[in-house]
N, C-alpha and C positions, 0 to 999 in steps of 0.2 A: 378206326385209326390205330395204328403202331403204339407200343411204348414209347420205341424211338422218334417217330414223330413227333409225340406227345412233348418230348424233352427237346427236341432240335433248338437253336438259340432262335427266340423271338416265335417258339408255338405257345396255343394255348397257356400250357402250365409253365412255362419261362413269363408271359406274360400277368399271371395269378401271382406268381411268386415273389414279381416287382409292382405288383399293386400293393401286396400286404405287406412287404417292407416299406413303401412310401406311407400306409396306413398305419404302421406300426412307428414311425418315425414321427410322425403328425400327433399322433396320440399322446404318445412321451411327453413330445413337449407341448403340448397343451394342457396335460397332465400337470405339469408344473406350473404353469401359467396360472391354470386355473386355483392352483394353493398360492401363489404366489398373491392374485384378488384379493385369494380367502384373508390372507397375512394384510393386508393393506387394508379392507373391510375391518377385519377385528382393530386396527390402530385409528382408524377414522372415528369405531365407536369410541376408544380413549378417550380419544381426544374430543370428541362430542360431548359428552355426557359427564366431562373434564369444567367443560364452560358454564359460566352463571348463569346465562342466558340465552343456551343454544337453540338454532331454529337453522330454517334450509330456506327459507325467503332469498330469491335471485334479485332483491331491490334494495338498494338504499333507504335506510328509513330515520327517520328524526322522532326521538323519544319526544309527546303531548303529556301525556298523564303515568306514572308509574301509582299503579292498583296498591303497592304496599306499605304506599306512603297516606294513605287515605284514613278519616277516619274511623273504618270499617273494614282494616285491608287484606287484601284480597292479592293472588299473584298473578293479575292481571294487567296488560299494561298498552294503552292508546299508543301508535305510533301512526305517523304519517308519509307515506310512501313518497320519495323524492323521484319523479320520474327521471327516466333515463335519457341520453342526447338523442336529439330529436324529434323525441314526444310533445307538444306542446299540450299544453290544459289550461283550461278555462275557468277559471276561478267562480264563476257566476252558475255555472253549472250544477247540478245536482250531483253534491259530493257520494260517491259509495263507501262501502265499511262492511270489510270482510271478515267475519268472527271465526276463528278458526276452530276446528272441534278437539273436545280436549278427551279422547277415547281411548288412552294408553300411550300414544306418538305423544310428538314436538308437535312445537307450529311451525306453520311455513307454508302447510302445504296451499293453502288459497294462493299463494306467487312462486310456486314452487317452481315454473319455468316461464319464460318469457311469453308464451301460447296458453296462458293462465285466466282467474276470476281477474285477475288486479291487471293484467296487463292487457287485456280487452276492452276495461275499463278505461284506462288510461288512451290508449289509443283511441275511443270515443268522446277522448277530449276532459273524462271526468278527475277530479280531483279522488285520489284513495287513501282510506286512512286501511288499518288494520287492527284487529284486538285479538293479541296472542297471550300468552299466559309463559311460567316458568315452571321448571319439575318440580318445585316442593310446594306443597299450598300453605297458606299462612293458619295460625293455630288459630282453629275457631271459624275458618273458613266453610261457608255452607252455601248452597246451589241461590238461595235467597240474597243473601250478602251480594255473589255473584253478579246478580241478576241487578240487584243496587249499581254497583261498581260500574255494569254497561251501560244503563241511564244517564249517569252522570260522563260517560264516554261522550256518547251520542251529543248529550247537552253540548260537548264542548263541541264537537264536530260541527252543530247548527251554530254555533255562536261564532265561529270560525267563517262563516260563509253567509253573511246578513243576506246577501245578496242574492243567494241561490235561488234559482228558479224549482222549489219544490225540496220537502225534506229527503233527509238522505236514504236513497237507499242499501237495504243491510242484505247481504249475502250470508244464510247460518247453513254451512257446511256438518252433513250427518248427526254428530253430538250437540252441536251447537247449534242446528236446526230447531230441535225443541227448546232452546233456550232461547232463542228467539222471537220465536213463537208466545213461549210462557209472558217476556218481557213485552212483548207489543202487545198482551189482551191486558195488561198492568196499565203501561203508558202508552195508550195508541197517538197520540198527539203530538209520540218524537217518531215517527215512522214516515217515510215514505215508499215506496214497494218492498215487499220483503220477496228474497229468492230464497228456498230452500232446496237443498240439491241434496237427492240422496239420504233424507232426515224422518229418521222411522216415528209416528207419531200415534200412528193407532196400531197397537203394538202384540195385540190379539188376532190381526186382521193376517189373511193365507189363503190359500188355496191347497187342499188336500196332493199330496203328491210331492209337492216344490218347496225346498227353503225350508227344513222342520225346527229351525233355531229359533223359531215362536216356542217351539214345547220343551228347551233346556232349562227353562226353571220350574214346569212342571217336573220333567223327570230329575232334575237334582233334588225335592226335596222343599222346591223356594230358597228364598234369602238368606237362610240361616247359614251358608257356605259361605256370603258374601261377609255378613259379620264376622265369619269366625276369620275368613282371611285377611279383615283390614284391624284384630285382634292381634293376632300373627305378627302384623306389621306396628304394634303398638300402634295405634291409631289411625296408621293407614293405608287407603288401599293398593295394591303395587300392580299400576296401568301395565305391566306382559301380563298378567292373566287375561287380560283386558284383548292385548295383541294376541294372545292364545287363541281365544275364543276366533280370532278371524282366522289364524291359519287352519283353524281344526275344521272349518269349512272346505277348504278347500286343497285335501290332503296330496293328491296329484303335483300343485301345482308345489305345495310348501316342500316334501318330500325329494320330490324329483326337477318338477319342470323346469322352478326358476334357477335352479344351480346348471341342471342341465343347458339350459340356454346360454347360459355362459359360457360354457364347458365349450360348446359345438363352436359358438363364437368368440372363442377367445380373444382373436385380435380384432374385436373392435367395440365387444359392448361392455368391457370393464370401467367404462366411466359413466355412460346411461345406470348399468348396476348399484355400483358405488354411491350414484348420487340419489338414488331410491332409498334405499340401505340405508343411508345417514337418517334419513327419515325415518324409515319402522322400525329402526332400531333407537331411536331416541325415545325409551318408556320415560313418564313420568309417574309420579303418585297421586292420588286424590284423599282427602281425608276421609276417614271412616262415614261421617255426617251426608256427606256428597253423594259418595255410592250408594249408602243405604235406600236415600233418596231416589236417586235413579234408577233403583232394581225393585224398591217397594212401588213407590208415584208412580212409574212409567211401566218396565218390563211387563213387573207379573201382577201390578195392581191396574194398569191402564186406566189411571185417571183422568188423563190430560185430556180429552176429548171428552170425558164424561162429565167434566167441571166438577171434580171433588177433589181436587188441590188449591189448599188455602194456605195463605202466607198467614207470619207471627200477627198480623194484624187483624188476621179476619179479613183480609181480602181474597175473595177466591177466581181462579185461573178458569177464564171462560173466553175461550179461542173467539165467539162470537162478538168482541168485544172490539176486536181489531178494524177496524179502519183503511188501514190501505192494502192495496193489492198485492195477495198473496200469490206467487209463482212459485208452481211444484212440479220439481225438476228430479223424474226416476225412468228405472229403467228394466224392459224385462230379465236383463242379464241380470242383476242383483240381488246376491243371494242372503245378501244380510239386510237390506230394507227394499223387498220386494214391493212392485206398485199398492198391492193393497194397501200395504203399513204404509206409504205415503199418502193415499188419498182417503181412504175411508175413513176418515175422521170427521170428512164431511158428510158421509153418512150420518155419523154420531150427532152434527149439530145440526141439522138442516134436514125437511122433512120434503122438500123440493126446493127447487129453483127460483120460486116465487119467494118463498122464504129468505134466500140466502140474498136476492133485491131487497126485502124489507129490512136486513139489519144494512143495507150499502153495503154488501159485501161484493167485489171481484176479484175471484179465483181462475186461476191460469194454471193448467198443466201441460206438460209433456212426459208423453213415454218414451222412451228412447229403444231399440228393437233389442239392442245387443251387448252392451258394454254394459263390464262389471261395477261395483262400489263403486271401487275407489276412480275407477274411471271417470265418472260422473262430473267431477271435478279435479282430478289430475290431468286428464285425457287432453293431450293438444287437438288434436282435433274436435272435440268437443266443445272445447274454448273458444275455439276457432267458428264452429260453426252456432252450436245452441247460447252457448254466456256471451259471445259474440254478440246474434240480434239483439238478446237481454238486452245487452249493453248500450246497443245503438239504438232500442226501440223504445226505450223504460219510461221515455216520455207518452208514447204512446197507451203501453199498459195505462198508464196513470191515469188514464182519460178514457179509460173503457167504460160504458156503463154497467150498472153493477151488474151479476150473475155467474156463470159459472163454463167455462172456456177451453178448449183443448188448444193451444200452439202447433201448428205444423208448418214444414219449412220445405222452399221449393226452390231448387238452383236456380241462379239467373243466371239468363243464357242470350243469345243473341236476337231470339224471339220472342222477350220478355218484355208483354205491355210495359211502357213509361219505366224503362229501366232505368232515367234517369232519376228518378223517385225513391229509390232501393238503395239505401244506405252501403249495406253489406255485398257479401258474394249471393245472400238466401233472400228470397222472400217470404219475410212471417206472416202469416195468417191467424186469424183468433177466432176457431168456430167453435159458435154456441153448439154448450151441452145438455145434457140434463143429467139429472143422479141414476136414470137408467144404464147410462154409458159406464159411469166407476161401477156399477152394480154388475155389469157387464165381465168384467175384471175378475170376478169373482168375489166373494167374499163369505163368512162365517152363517153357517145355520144355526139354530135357534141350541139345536145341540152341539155347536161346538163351543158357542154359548156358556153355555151351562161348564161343560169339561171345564173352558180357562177360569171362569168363578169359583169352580170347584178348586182348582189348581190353587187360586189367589189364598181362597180359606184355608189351607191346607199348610200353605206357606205364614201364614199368618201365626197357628199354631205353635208350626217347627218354629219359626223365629223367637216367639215367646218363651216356649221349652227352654231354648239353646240360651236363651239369656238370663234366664232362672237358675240353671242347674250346669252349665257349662262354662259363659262366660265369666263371671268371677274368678275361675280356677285359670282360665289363657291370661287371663287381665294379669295376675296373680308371678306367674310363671313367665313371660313374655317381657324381657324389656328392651328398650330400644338399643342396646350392642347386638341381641341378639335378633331381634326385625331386620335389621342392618344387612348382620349377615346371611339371612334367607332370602334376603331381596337379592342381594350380589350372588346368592350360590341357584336362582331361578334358572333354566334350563335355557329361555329364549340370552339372556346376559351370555351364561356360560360357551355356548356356540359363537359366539365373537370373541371372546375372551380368549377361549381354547386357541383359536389361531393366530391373533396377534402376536407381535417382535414378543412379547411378555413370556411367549415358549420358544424355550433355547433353538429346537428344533428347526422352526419357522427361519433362523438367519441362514441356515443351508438351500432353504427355499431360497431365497432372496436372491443369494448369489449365485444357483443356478440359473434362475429366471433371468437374470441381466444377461449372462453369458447366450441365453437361449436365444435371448431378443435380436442377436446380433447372428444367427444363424439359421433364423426361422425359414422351416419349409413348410410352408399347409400342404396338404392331401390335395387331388386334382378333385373337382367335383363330380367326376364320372367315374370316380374310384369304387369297385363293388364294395368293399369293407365298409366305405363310409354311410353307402344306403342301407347296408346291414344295420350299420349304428342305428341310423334312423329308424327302419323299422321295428327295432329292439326296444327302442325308447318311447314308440306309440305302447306297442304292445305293454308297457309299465307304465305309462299312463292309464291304458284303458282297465288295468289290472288295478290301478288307486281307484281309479272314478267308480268300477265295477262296485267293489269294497265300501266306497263310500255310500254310494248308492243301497245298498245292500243294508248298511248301518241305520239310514235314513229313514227308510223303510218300515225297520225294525221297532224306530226309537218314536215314529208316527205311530204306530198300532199299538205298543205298549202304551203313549200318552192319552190315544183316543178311548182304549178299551181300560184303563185303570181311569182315567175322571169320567169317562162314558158310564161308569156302574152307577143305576139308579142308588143303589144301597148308601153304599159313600157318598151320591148327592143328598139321599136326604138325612143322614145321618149330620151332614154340614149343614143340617136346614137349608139346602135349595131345593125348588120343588122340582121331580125328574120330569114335568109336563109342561112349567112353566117357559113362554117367552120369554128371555130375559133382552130389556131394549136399554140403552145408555142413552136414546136420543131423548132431549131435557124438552119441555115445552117454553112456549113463550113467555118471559114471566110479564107478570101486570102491570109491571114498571115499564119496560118496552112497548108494550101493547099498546099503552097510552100515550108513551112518546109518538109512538106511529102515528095515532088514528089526530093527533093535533097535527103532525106533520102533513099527512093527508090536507086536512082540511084547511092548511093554509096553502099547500098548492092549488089544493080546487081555486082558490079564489085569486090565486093569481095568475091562474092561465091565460088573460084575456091582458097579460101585462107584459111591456118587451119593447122594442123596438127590431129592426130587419136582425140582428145578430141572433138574437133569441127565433127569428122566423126560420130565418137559417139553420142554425142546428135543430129543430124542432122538424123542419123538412128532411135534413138529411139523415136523422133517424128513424122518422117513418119510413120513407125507401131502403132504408142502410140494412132497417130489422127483418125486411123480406130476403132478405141473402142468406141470414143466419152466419153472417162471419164478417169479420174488421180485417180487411188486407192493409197492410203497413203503407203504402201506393197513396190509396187513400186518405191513410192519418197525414202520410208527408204531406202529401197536398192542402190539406186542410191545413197543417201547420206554416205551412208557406203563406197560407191565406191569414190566418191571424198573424203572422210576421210584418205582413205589408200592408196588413190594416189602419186605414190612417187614421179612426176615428182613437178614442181611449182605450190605449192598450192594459188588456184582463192580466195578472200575474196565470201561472200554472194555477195555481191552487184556485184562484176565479173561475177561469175558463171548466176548469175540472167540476166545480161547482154550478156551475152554466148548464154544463152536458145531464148532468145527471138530473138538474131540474127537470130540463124540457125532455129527458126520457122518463122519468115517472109520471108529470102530467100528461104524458101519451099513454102512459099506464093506467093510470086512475079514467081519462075521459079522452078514448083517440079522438071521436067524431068533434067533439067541443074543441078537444086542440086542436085540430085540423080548422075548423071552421071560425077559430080567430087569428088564423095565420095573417089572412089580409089586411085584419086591423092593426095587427103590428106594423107596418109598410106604409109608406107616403103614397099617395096615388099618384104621382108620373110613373108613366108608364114605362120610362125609359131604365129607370131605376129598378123595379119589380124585374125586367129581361134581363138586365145586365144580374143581378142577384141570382135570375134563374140560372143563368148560365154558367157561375160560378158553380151553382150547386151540382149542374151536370157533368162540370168536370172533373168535381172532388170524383165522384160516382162513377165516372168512366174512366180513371186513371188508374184503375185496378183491370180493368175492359170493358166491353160492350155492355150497356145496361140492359138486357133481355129481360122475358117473362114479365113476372109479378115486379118486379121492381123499374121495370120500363111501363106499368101501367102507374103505379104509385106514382113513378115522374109526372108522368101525363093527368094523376089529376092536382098535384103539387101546382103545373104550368098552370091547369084550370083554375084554380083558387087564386093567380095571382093575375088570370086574366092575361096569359103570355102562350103563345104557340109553342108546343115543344119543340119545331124548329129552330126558335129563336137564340138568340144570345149563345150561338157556339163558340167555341176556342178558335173556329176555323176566323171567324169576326174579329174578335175582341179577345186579348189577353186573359185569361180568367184572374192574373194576379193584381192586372189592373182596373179589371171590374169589382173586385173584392174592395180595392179602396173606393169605390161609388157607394159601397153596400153598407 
């Protein structure tokens, strides 16, 4: 082809030349747009961080209890979620309580949007309280006191609701997951289900390759960084280092992506942005006493699992202690409480599955395939779908019998047995696991072991040094004008600051951007320049992720091979040969609770009436499945709903189940073969009861296999054809009130 061709009006390069001036056009002013964000971001954090009590919660809320008024206090404070028009709630219901994590951010985020913890709740009918906190902590404030302050929440919250069908359950989002935690092995007794989303608890636990933010306090050295910097702060510690530590993860996204995503879309995602932003940009502090806590206890001493965290009393933190049903909610995307650090803690308590039945324990997890942190619990659709069922099923959990559970969830569709059964859009399922499955997941060899022990002694040291021979001189030197202003001159602060109205410059932005707004051209989307942009902005993505990767890498083999050296092990006294195991035994105080427990069931298995025969049959068939379909629970709940004889509270029934599935445990063949005597001999009664049972049982589907012969010999013991008493017959809701 010609020059002249080339240039004719509307060839080729006539048509290149008004692609890059429409590209060129589009950029300018997005260009400004995008500083113009930046300017309105930096005044949002002002004006944030401005207020007494700032938080990003999308609800109305009515201050219960303010923490600082307490005798002990604390800057924590109960409030009660006023639902929105619409919503109705049920007073009677089992109230929930969202404790929000207090990790550097505000509160807020547990109802940070309407597709939230609290607002899935609420639309489940339940009553929501919430326990957020404020940026400064009170003097003398410690994780313990804390821990007090929520107790006494909770009290009010049960006291508030006499009437509740089951205590409340508590939602502890990431930081406030192990606070949680901590509090329910204290007072099991104000608990009902707990969800943990997202909440790192065995804090040693990894898999070689992924996530090396397990070995940042080996490679810093340990704790002695955290003292010197809540020193720094005259006494406390200043939560951006806190938000540091999460963007330093994920440098791609902090550096480029998320500015970038704004950038491309300017006109439309500056208020999705903005209202994020409010969030991670609200730091708070924590006192020196808290963090120390947190980074000694938890991080790099990982007690919490170990049960070597004891309160001023001599009461010590022993996870095994807890009572109601733990839900543990992670995900493989998450790079700062990868699945292990969620689950293997029950590793640490629990030596199998038999075990974790012998303390009543039921454990519930889900892994989630993809989604990050913070997703876990920001995520609408996550809300949507997993805190959703939570939500709608929690009666369900409560009544599982003890052991140890994965959650999985299956859209409901137009082919979904007894979809009138299914609360939600999902059907939850609860199948039995074993500790082979989290083992599965991966976790720590004997030598990696030893490296984080090594790590802990080491930090142990440094700590002590630095407080000998350092701190007195920061103590000395450090006063609070001048914490003040290292807090305000922190680099995460200064990037909002920098751009708000506060710089003269920023008002020229402003008033371009109005003008702009009023003549905006976007780029066409089949503009070559703009796919340019795009591939430009992979490539500096994959150029951060390469880099981080690379760092990861680095900072795994220097941790593995400096605690990996036998010398340094045994120079800390650990032996380089030794197992080291954190899983505790049974102690002789429990042992003996059990084996009397035992032996009062033994003697009252041959005790009951048809309810007790009932559930006592539908766990024997139930336990050949190896899983609890929601279908199921509903159905059974419908049946104790319309049960005309004396209606069981939650907390009966719950105690019901769990009876007649450990006397299945201790003596199947003996509970089997006093089912009959529980039961009146008309015959009509014993069919109608079977029939019932067969509906709970096929309202999930077809009873096949091993579980369709358990029916059959369930109908033999009670002297009834397995044909008999079907739903095709008789109502199953209205043979439950015969039964």
């Amino acid at each position: 082809m010609s020059m002249e061709t080339q240039n004719l009006p509307g060839g080729p390069l006539s048509g290149l030349v008004a692609s890059a001036v429409e590209y060129l056009v589009d950029a300018g002013q997005r260009s400004v747009l995008f500083l113009d964000i930046m300017r309105r971001r930096g005044d949002q954090y002002r004006e944030h961080v401005a207020q007494t009590a700032p938080h990003v919660l999308q609800y109305a809320a009515e201050l219960i209890i303010d923490g600082r008024k307490l005798d002990e206090p604390v800057n924590y404070a109960l409030v009660r979620i006023i639902p929105p028009k619409g919503v109705e709630i049920d007073s009677e219901r089992r109230p929930f309580i969202v404790v929000d994590p207090r990790a550097g951010h505000g509160p807020g985020i547990g109802g940070f949007k309407a597709d939230s913890e609290i607002g899935v709740a609420m639309k489940a009918g339940h009553p929501c309280y919430f326990i957020g906190f404020l940026p400064e902590p009170m003097p003398g404030q410690t994780i313990e006191r804390i821990a007090r302050a929520e107790a006494l929440f909770i009290e009010k919250v049960i006291s508030l609701h006499p009437k509740a069908d089951g205590k409340p359950c508590v939602i502890g989002n990431c930081q406030a997951g192990w606070a949680v935690m901590i509090l329910a092995s204290l007072r099991p007794e104000l608990f009902g289900p707990i969800i943990i989303a997202g909440a790192p608890l065995a804090y040693w636990a990894g898999v070689h390759g992924k996530y090396p933010m397990r070995y940042s306090g080996g490679l810093l050295g340990g704790s002695w960084l955290t003292a010197l910097a809540s020193d720094l702060g005259a006494g406390k510690f200043d939560g951006a280092w806190l938000v540091q530590n999460f963007e330093n993860q994920n440098p791609s996204n902090t550096l480029w992506t998320k500015q970038y995503n704004v950038y491309s879309k300017v006109d439309t995602e500056a208020d999705r942005y903005l209202e994020f932003e409010r969030w991670w940009g609200g730091h708070v502090n924590l006192n020196a006493e808290e963090i120390q806590f947190i980074v000694d206890e938890l991080f790099i001493g990982n007690n919490l699992a170990a049960g070597k965290i004891e309160m001023s009393d001599g009461q010590k933190v022993d996870l095994r202690n807890i009572r109601s049903p733990i839900l543990v909610f992670c995900s493989e995307g998450d790079n700062v409480t990868p699945p292990q650090q969620a689950l293997d803690w029950i590793l640490d308590c629990y030596a199998d599955v038999d075990e974790i039945r012998a303390y009543g324990q039921t454990i519930v997890y889900t892994v989630h395939q993809s989604v990050g942190h913070l997703g876990i619990f920001v995520s609408g659709g996550v809300a949507k779908k997993e805190h959703a069922e939570f939500s709608e099923n929690i009666d369900l959990i409560d009544v599982l019998p003890p052991g140890l559970y994965e959650a999985t969830f299956e859209a409901k569709d137009e082919e979904t047995t007894s979809s009138d059964l299914v609360v939600g859009k999902w059907v939850m399922r609860c199948e039995a696991r074993t500790l082979d499955d989290i083992r599965a997941m991966g976790s720590n060899s004997p030598e990696d072991e030893r490296r984080f022990a090594a790590a802990k002694s080491v930090s142990e040291i440094n700590l002590a040094a630095y407080r000998k021979f350092v701190q007195p001189w920061i103590k000395k030197v450090v006063s609070p004008q001048l914490a003040e202003t290292m807090r305000n001159l922190h680099p995460l602060r200064l990037q909002y600051e920098a751009f708000s109205s506060q710089n003269p410059l920023m008002a020229t932005v402003k008033s371009a951007a109005e003008e702009i707004e009023d003549k905006r051209k976007p780029v066409s989307k089949d503009n070559p320049f703009l796919a340019f942009q795009e591939q430009m902005s992979k490539q500096i993505v994959h150029a951060l992720d390469s880099w981080r990767d690379a760092t990861e890498a680095l900072s795994e083999t220097v941790f593995l091979n400096l605690y990996g050296s036998p010398a340094l092990q045994a120079a800390l006294g650990i032996d380089p040969k030794s197992e080291l195991s954190r899983r505790r035994e049974m102690s002789a105080e429990h042992r003996a609770m059990l084996e009397a427990r035992i032996a009062k069931l033994r003697s009252r298995i041959g005790e009951g009436g048809p309810r007790e025969a009932a559930i006592r049959s539908l766990l024997y068939i139930g336990s050949a499945r190896g899983m609890v379909d929601e279908r199921s629970i509903e159905a059974l709940r419908r049946v104790r709903r319309d049960y005309a004889g004396p209606r069981l509270s939650l907390a009966e029934f719950k105690m019901l189940v769990r009876e007649q599935f450990f006397m299945l445990l201790l003596d199947q063949e003996g509970a089997l073969a006093a089912i009959p005597k529980l039961l009146p001999d008309d015959v009509n009664q014993r069919r109608t009861l079977f029939g019932s049972i067969r509906d709970v049982l096929s309202a999930s589907g077809a009873v096949l296999g091993e579980p369709a012969n358990r029916l059959q010999r369930i109908g033999a013991l009670l002297g009834v054809d397995a044909g008999e008493g079907s739903a095709n017959n008789v109502a199953p809701f209205d043979q439950a009130r015969a039964s």
